[in-house]
C-alpha positions as a LaTeX table, in Angstrom:
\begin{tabular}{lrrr}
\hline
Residue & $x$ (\AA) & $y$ (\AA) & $z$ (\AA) \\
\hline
Unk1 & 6.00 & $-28.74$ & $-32.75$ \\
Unk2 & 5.22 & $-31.53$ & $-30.37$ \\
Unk3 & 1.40 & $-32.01$ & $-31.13$ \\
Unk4 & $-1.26$ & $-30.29$ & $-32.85$ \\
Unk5 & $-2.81$ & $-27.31$ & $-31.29$ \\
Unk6 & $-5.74$ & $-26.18$ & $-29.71$ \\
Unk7 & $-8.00$ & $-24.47$ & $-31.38$ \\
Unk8 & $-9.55$ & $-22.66$ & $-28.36$ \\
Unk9 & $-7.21$ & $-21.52$ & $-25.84$ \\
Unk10 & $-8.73$ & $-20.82$ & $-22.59$ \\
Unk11 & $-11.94$ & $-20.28$ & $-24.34$ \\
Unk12 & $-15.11$ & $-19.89$ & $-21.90$ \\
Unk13 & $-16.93$ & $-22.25$ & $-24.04$ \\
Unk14 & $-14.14$ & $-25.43$ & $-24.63$ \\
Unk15 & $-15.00$ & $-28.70$ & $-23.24$ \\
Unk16 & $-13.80$ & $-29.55$ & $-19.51$ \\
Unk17 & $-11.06$ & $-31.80$ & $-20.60$ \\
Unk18 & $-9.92$ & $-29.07$ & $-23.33$ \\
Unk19 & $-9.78$ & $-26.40$ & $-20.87$ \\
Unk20 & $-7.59$ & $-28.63$ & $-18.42$ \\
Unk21 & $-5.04$ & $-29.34$ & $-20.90$ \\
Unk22 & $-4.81$ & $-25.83$ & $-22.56$ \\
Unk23 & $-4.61$ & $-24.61$ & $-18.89$ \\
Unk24 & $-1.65$ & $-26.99$ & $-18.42$ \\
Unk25 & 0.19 & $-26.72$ & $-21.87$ \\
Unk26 & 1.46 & $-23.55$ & $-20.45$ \\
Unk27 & 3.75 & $-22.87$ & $-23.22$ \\
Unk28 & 1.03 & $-23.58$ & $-25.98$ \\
Unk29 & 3.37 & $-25.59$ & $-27.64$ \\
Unk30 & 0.56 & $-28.25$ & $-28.63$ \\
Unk31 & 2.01 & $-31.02$ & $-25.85$ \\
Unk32 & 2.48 & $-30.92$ & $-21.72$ \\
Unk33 & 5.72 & $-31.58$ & $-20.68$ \\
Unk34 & 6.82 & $-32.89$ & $-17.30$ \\
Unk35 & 8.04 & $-29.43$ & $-16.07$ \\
Unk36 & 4.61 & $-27.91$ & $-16.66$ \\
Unk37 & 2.92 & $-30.99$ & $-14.75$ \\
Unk38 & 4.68 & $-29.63$ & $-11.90$ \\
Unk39 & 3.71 & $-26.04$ & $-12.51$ \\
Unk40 & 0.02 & $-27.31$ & $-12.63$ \\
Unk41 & 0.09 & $-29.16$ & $-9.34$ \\
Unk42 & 1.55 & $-25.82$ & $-7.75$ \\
Unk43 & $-0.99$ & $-24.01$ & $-9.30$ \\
Unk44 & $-4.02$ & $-26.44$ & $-8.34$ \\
Unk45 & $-1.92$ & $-26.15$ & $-4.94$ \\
Unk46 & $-1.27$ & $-29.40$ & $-4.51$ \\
Unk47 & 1.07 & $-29.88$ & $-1.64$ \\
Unk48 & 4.12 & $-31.40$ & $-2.82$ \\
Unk49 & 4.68 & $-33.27$ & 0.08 \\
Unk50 & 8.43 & $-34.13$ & 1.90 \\
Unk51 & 11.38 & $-33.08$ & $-0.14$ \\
Unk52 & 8.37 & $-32.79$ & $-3.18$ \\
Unk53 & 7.98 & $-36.51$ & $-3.32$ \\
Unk54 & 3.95 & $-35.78$ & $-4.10$ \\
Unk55 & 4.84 & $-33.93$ & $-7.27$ \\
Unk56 & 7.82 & $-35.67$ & $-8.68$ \\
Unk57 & 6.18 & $-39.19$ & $-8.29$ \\
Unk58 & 2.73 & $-37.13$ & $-9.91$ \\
Unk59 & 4.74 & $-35.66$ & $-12.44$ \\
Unk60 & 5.95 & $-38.95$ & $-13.40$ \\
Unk61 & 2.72 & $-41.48$ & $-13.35$ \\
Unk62 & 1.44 & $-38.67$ & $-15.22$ \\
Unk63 & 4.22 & $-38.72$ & $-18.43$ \\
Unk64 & 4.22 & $-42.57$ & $-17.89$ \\
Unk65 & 0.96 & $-43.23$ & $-17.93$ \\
Unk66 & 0.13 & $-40.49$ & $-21.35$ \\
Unk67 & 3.11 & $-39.89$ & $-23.03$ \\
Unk68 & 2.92 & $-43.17$ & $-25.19$ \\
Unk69 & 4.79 & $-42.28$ & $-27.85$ \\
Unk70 & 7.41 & $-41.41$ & $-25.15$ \\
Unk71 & 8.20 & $-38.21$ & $-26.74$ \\
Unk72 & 8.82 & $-36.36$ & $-23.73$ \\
Unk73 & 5.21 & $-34.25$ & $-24.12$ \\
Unk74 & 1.85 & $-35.36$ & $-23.68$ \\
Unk75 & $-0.52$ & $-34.13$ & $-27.05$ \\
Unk76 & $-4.16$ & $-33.70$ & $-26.89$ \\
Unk77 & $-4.83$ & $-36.94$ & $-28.57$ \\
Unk78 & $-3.01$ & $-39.17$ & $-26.04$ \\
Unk79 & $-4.05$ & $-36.48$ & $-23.03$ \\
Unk80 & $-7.94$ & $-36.75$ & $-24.35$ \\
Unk81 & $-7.51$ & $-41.00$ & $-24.65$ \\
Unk82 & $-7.90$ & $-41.10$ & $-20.94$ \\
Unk83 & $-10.09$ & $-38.45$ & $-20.20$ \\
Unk84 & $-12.88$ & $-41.11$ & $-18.61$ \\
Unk85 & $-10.56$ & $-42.27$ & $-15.90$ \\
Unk86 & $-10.35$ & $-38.63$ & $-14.37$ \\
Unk87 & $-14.07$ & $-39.59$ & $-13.47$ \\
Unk88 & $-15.35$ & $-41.82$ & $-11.12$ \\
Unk89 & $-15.28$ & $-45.47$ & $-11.58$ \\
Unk90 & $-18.90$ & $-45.57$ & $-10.33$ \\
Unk91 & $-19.64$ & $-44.05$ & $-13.74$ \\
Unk92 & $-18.55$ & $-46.87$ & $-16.47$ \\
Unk93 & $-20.57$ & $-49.55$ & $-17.04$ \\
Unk94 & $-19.82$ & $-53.46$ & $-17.43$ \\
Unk95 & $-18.32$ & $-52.85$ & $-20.18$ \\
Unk96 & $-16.06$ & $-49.80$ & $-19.01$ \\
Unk97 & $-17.47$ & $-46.73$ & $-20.99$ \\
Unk98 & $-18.58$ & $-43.93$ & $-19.43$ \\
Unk99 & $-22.83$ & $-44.07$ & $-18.75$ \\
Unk100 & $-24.57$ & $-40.75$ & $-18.63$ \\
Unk101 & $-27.29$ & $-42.51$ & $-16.50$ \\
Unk102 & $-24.83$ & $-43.55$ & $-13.90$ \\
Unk103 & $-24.43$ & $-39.81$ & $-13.10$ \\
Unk104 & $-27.00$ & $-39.36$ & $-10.39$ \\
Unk105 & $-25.87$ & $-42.00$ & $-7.90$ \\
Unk106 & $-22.12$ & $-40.72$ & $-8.62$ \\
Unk107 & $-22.85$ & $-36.82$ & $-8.02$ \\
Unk108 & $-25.07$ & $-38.02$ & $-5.19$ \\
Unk109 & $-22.71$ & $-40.45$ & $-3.20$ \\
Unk110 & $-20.22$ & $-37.26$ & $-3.38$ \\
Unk111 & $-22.29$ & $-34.62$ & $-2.18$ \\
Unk112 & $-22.12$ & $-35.90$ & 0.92 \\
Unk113 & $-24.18$ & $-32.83$ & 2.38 \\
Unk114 & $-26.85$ & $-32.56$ & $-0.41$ \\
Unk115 & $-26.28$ & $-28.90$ & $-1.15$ \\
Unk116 & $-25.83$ & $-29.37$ & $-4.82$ \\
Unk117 & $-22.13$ & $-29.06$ & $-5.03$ \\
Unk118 & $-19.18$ & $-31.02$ & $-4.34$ \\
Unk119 & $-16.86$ & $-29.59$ & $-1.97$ \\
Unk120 & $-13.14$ & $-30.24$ & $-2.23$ \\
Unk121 & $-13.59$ & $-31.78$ & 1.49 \\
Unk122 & $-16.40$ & $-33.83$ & $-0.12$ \\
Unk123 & $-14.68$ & $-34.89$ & $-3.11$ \\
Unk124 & $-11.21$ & $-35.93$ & $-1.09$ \\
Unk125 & $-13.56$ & $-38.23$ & 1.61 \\
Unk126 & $-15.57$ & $-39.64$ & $-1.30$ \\
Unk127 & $-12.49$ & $-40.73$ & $-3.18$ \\
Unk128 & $-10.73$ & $-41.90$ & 0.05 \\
Unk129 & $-13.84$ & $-44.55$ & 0.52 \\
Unk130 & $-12.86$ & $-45.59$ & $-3.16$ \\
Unk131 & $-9.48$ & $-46.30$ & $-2.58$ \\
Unk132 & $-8.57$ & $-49.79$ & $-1.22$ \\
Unk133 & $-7.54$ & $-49.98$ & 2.34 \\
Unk134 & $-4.33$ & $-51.12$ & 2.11 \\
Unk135 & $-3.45$ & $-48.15$ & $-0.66$ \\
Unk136 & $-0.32$ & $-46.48$ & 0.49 \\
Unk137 & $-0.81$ & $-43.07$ & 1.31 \\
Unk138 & $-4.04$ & $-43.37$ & 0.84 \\
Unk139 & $-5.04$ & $-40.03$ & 2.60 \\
Unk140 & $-2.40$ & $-37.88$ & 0.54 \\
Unk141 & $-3.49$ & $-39.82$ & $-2.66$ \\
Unk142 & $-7.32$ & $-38.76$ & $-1.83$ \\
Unk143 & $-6.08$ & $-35.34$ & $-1.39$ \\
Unk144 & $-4.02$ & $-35.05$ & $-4.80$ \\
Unk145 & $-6.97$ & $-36.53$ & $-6.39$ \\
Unk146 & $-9.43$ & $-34.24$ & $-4.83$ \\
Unk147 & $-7.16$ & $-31.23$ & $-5.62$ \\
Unk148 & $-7.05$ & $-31.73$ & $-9.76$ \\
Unk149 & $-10.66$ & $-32.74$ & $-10.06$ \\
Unk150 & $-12.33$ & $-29.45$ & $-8.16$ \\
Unk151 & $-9.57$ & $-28.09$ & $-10.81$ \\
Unk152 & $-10.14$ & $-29.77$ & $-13.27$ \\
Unk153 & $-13.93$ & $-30.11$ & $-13.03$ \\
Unk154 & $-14.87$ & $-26.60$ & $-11.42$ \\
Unk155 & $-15.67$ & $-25.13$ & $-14.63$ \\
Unk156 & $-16.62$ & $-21.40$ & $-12.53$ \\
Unk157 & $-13.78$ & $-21.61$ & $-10.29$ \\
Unk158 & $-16.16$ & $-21.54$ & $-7.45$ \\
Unk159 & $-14.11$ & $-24.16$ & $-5.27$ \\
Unk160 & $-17.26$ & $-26.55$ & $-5.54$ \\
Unk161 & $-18.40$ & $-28.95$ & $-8.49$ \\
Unk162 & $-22.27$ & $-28.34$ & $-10.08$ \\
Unk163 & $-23.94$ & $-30.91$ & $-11.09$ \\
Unk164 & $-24.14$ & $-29.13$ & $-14.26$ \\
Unk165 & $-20.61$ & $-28.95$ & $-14.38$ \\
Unk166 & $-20.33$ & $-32.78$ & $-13.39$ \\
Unk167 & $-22.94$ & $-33.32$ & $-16.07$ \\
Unk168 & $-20.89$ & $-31.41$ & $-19.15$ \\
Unk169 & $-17.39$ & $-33.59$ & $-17.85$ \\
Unk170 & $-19.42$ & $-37.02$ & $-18.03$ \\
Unk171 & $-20.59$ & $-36.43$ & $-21.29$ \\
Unk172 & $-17.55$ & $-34.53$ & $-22.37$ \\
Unk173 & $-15.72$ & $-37.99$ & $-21.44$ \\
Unk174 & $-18.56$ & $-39.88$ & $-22.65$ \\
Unk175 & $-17.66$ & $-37.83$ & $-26.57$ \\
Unk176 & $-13.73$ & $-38.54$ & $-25.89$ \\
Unk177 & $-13.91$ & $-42.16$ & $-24.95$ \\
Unk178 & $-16.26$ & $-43.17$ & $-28.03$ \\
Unk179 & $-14.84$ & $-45.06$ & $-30.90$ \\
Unk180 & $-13.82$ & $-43.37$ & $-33.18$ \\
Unk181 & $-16.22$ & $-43.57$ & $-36.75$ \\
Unk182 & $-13.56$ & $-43.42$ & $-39.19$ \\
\hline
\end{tabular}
């Protein structure tokens, strides 16, 4: 076994960031693996761009960036270690931890339309205006990253984002990222 297991899987009530990674440890085997990166960006339908040059370079900032003990599967504990950075940098403060009060200027700069919900559209335009200018792909990049957060933060599979579900990720990241009290 490559990690410890979920307790919940696919439960209704788990936190965002436990729901994405029991959604992506396919083979509940405790640990993501490259291969089901790649099933999860189909899945999320993630175009996988010329010859699938989106996926495999995904795939692989993905293991390099999580698996740190390099053992070929990413466990909850190193998969729930960067659960912050899924969410907007708008939301850390100087000191880089997620800030619950940051939360209304975030949700608002993204719902661009003011209809209570962030759109995939809205969420890929928003996160384009983040990127630097001189980002390669940039569009493509704003469009992977717009794909895995309405799927990883659209909690009702609705195709939009609540701000009650954007609420429940930025304190669920807000619980991960705190030191631990050991």
């Amino acid at each position: 076994m490559k990690g410890a297991l979920m307790t919940n899987r696919i439960d209704p009530r788990a936190k965002t960031f436990e729901r994405l990674f029991e959604r992506m440890d396919r083979n509940d085997d405790g640990a993501i693996s490259r291969k089901e990166v790649g099933k999860h960006l189909k899945a999320a339908e993630v175009p996988g761009g010329l010859f699938g040059v989106v996926h495999s370079k995904t795939k692989d900032s993905f293991m390099a960036k999580l698996d740190s003990d390099r053992s070929g599967g990413v466990t909850w504990g190193e998969f729930k270690g960067v659960a912050a950075d899924i969410l907007p940098a708008s939301l850390k403060n100087e000191t880089g931890r997620i800030d619950a009060t940051l939360a209304d200027s975030a949700f608002t700069d993204f719902d661009r339309n003011k209809d209570g919900g962030i759109s995939e559209s809205e969420l890929k335009h928003g996160t384009y205006e983040l990127l630097p200018e001189d980002t390669s792909f940039r569009g493509t990049m704003a469009e992977v990253a717009a794909k895995l957060g309405i799927d990883a933060l659209d909690a009702d599979g609705d195709g939009a984002v609540t701000r009650d579900e954007f609420d429940d990720a930025v304190q669920d990241a807000d619980e991960l990222s705190a030191p631990s009290e050991d």
